[in-house]
C-alpha positions in Angstrom: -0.2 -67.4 -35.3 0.4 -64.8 -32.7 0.8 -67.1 -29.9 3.4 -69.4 -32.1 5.4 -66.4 -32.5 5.5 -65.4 -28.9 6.3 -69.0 -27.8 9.8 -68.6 -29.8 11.4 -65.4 -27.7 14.1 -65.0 -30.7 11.1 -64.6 -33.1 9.0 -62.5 -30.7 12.1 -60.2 -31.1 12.2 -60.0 -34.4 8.4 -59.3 -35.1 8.9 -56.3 -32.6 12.0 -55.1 -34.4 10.5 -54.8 -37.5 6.9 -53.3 -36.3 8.9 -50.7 -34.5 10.9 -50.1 -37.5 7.8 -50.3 -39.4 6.2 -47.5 -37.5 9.3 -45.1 -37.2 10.3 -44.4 -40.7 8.9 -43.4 -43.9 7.4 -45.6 -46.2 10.1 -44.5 -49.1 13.1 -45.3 -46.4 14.6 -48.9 -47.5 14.4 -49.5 -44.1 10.5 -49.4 -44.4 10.9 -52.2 -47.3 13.4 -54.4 -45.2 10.9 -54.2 -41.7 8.2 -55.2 -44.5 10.2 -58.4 -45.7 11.0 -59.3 -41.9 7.4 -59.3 -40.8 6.4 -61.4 -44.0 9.1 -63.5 -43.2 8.5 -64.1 -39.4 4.3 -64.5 -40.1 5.6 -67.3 -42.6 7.5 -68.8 -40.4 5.1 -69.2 -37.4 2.8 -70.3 -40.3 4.7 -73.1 -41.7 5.7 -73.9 -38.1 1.9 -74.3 -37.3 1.7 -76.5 -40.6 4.1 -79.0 -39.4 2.6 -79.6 -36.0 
């Protein structure tokens, strides 16, 4: 799934975004929460993407 992600620069992006974001604040910040949805959403994508091929 990793590499499916990585081919996709925009979505590689993303998963960093969110992992940094992740990492930086605390787990009660609403940014923690929002960096948790965008990671579940960018792993589903490359997974469904991976489905389809």
């Amino acid at each position: 799934m990793a590499i499916e992600i990585a081919r996709t620069p925009a979505s590689a992006a993303r998963l960093r975004a969110a992992e940094y974001t992740a990492q930086s604040v605390d787990r009660g910040d609403a940014a923690w929460r929002g960096a948790m949805d965008e990671l579940h959403a960018v792993h589903s994508w490359a997974h469904e993407s991976l489905a389809r091929e």
